[in-house]
MMTF fields as JSON, N, C-alpha, C and O atoms, coordinates in Angstrom:
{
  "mmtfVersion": "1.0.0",
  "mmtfProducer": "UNKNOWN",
  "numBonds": 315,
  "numAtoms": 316,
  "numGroups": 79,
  "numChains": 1,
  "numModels": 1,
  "chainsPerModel": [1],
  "groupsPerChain": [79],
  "chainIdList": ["A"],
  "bondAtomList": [4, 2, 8, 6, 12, 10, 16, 14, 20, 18, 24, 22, 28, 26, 32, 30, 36, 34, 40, 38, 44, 42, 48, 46, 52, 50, 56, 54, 60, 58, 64, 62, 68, 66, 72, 70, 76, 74, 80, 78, 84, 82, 88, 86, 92, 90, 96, 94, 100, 98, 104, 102, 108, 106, 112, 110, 116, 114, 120, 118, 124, 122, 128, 126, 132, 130, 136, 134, 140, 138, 144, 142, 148, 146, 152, 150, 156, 154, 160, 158, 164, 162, 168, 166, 172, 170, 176, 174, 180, 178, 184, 182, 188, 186, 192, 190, 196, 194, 200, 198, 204, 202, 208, 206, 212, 210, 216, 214, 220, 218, 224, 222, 228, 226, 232, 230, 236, 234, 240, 238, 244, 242, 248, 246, 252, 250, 256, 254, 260, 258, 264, 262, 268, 266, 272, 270, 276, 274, 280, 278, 284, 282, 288, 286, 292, 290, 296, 294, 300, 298, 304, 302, 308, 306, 312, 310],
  "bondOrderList": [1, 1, 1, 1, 1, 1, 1, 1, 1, 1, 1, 1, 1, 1, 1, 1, 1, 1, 1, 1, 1, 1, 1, 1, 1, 1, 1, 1, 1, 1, 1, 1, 1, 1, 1, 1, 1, 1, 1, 1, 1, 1, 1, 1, 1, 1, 1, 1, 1, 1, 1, 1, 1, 1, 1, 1, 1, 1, 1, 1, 1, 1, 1, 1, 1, 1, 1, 1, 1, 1, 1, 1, 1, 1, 1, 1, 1, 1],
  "groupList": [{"groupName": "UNK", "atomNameList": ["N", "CA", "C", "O"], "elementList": ["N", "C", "C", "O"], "formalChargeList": [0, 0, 0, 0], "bondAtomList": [1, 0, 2, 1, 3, 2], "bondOrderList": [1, 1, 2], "singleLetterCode": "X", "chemCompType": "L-PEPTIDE LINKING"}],
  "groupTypeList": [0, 0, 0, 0, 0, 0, 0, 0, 0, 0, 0, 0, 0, 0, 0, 0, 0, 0, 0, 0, 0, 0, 0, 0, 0, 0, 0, 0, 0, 0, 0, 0, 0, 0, 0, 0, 0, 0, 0, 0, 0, 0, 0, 0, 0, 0, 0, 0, 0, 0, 0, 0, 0, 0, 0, 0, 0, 0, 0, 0, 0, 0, 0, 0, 0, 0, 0, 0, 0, 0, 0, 0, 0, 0, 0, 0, 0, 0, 0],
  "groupIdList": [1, 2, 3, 4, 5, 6, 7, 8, 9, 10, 11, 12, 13, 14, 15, 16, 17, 18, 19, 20, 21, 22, 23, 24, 25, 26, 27, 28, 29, 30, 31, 32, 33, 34, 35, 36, 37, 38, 39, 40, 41, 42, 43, 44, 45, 46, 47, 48, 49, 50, 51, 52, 53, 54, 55, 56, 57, 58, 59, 60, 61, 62, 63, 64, 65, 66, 67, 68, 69, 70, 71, 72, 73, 74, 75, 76, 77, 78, 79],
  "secStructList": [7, 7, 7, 6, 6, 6, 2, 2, 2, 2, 2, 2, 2, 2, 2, 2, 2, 2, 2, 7, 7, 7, 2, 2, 2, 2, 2, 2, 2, 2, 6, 1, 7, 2, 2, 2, 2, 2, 2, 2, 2, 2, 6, 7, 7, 7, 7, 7, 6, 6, 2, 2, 2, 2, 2, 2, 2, 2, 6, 6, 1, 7, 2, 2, 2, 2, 6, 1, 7, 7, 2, 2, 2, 2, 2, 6, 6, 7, 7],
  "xCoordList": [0.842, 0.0, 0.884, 1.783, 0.694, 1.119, 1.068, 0.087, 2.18, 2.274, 1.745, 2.602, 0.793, 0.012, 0.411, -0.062, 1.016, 1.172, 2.49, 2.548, 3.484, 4.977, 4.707, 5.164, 3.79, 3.776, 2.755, 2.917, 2.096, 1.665, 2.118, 1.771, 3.713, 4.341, 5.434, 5.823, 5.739, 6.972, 6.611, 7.113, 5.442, 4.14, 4.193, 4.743, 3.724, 3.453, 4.476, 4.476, 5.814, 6.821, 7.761, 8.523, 7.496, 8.194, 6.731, 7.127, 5.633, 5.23, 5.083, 4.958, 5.162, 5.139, 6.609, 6.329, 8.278, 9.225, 9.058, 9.586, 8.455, 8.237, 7.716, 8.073, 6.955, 6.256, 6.835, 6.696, 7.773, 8.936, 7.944, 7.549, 7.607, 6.684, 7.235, 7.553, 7.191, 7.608, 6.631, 5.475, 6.681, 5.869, 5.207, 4.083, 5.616, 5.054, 4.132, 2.976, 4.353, 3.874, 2.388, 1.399, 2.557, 1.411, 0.607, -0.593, 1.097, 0.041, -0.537, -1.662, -0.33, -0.789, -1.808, -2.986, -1.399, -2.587, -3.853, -4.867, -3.644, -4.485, -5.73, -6.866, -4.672, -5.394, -5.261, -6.321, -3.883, -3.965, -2.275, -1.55, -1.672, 0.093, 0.502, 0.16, 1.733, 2.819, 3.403, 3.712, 3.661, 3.55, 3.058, 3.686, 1.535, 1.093, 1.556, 1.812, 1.565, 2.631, 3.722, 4.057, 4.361, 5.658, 5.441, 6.225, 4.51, 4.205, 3.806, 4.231, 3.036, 2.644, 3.325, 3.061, 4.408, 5.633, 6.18, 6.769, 6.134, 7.202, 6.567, 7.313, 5.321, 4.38, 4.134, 3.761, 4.35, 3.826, 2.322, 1.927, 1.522, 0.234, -0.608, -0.054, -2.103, -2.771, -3.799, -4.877, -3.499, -5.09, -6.077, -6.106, -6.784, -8.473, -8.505, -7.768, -8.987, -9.721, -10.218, -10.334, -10.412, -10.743, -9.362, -9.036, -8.466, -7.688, -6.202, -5.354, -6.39, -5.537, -6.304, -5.629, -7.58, -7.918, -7.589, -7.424, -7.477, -7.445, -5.626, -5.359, -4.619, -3.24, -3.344, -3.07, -3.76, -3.923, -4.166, -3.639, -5.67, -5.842, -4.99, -5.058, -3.87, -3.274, -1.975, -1.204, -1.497, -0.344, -0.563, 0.157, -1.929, -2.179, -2.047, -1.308, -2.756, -2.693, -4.013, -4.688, -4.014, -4.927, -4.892, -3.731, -5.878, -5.687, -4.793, -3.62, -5.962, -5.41, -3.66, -3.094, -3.099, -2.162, -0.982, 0.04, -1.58, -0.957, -0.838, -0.117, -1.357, -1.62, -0.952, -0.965, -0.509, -0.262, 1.799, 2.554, 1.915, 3.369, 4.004, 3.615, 5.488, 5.787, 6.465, 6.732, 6.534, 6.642, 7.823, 7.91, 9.255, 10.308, 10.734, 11.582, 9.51, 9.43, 9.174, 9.688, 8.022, 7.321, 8.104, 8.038, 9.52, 10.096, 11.132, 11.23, 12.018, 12.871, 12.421, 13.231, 10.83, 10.764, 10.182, 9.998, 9.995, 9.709, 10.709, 10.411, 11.923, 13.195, 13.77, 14.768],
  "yCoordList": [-1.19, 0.0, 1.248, 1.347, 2.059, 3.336, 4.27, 4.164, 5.262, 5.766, 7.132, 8.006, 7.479, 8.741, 9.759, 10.867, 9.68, 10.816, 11.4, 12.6, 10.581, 10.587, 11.274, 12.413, 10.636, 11.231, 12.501, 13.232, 12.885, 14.292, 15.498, 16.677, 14.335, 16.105, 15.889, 16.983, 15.247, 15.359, 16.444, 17.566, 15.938, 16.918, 18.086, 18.965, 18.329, 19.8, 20.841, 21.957, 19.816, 21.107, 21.49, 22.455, 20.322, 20.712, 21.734, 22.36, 21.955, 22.992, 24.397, 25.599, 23.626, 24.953, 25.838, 27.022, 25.496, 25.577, 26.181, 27.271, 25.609, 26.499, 27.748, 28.591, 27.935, 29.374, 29.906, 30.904, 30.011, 30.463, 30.861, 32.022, 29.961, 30.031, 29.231, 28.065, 30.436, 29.358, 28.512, 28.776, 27.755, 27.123, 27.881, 27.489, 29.271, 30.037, 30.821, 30.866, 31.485, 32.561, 31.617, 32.235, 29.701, 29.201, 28.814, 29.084, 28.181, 28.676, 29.452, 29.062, 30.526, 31.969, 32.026, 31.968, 32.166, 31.715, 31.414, 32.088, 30.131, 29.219, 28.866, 28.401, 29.422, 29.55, 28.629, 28.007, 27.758, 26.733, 26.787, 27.556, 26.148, 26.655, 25.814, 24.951, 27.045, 26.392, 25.128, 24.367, 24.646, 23.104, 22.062, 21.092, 22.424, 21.769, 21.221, 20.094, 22.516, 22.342, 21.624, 21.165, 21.404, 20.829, 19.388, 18.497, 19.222, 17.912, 16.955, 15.833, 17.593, 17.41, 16.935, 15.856, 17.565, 17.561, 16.441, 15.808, 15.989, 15.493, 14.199, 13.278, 13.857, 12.49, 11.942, 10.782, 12.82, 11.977, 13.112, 13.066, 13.915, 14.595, 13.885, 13.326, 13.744, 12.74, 14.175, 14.318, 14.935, 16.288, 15.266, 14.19, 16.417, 16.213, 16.281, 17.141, 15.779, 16.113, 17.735, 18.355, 18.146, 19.94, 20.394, 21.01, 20.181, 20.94, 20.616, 21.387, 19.076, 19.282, 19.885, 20.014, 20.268, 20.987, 22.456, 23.217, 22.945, 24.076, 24.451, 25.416, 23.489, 23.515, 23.575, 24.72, 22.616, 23.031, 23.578, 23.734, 24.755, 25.716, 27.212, 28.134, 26.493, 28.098, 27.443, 28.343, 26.332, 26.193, 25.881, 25.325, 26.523, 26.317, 24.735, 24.521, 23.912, 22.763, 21.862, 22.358, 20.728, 19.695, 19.065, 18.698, 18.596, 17.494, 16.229, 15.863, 15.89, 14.279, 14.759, 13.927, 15.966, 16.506, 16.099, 15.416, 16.726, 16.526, 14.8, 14.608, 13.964, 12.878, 11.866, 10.641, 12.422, 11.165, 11.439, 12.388, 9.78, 9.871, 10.32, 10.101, 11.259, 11.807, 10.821, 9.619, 11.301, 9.819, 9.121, 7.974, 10.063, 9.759, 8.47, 7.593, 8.828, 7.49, 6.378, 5.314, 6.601, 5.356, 4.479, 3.319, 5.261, 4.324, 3.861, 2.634, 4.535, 3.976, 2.911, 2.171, 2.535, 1.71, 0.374, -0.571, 0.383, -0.611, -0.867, -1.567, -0.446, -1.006, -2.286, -2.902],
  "zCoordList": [0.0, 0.0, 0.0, 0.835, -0.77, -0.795, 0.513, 1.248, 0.856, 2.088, 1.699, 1.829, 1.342, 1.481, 2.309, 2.054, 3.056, 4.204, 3.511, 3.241, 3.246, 2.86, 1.725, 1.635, 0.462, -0.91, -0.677, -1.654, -0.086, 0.197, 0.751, 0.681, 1.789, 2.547, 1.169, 0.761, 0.744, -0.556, -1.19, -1.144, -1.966, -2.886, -2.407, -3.07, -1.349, -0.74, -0.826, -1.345, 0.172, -0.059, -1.12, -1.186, -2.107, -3.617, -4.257, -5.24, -4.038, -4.716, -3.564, -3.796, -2.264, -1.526, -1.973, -2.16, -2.208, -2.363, -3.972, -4.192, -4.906, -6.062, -6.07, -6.893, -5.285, -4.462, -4.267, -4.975, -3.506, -2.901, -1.631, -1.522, -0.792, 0.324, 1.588, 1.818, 2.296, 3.744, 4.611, 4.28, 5.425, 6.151, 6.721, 7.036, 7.09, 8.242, 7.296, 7.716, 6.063, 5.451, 4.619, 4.223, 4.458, 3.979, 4.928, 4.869, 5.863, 7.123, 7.555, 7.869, 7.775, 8.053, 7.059, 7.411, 5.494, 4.596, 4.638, 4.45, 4.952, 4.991, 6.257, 6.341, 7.103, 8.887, 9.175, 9.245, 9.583, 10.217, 10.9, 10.269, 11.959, 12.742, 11.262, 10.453, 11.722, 10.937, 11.475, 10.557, 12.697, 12.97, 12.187, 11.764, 11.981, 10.978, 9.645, 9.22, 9.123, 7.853, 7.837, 6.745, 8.749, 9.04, 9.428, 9.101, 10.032, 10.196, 9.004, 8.732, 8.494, 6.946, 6.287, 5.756, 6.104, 5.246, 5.597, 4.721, 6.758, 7.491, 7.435, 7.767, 7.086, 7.171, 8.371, 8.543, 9.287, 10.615, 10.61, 11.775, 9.927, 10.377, 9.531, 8.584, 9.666, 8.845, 8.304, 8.881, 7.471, 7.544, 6.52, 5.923, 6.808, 6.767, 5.214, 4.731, 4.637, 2.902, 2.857, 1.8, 3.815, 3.946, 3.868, 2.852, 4.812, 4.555, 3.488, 3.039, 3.361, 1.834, 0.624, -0.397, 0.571, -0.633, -0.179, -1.132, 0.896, 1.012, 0.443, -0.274, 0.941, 0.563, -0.427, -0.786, -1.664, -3.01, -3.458, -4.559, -2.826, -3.191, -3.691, -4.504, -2.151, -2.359, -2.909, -3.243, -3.107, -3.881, -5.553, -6.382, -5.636, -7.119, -7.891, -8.852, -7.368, -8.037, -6.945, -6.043, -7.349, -7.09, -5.992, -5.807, -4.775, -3.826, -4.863, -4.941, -5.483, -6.556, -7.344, -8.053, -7.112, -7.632, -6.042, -5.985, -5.173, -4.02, -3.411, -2.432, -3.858, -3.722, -4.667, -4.548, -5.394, -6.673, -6.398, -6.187, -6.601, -6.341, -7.763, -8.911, -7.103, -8.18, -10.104, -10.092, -10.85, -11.863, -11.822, -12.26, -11.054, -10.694, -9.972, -10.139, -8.868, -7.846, -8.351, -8.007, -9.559, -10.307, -10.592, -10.186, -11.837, -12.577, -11.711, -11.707, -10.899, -9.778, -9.214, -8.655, -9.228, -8.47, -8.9, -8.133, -9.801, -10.918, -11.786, -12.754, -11.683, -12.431, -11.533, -11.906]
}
């Protein structure tokens, strides 16, 4: 089974990091601690279907975007 938590904080902070967005300045955002965010990232926080759409919201892209492992991982791991 796929580790969802892991492939969502990966996800997050490679598009939060394209932003050029800190943990503190997308939290604040969003209305939720920057802890959070960090936890996220970090795959030990489990959020809600509310608030990964809300992350996507403001990092300009998709929950199912934030969710899907990147294609890098795919082929590395099927070789």
């Amino acid at each position: 089974m796929e580790n969802y938590k892991r492939i969502l904080g990966q996800n997050l902070r490679k598009a939060r990091e394209a932003l050029q967005l800190s943990q503190e300045e997308l939290a604040h955002e969003i209305d939720i601690d920057r802890t959070y965010i960090s936890g996220i990232e970090r795959g030990v926080r489990n959020p809600s279907l509310d608030v990964i759409a809300k992350i996507a919201q403001r990092l300009k892209t998709t929950p199912a975007a934030l969710l899907t492992r990147p294609a890098q991982s795919r082929r590395s791991e099927s070789a």
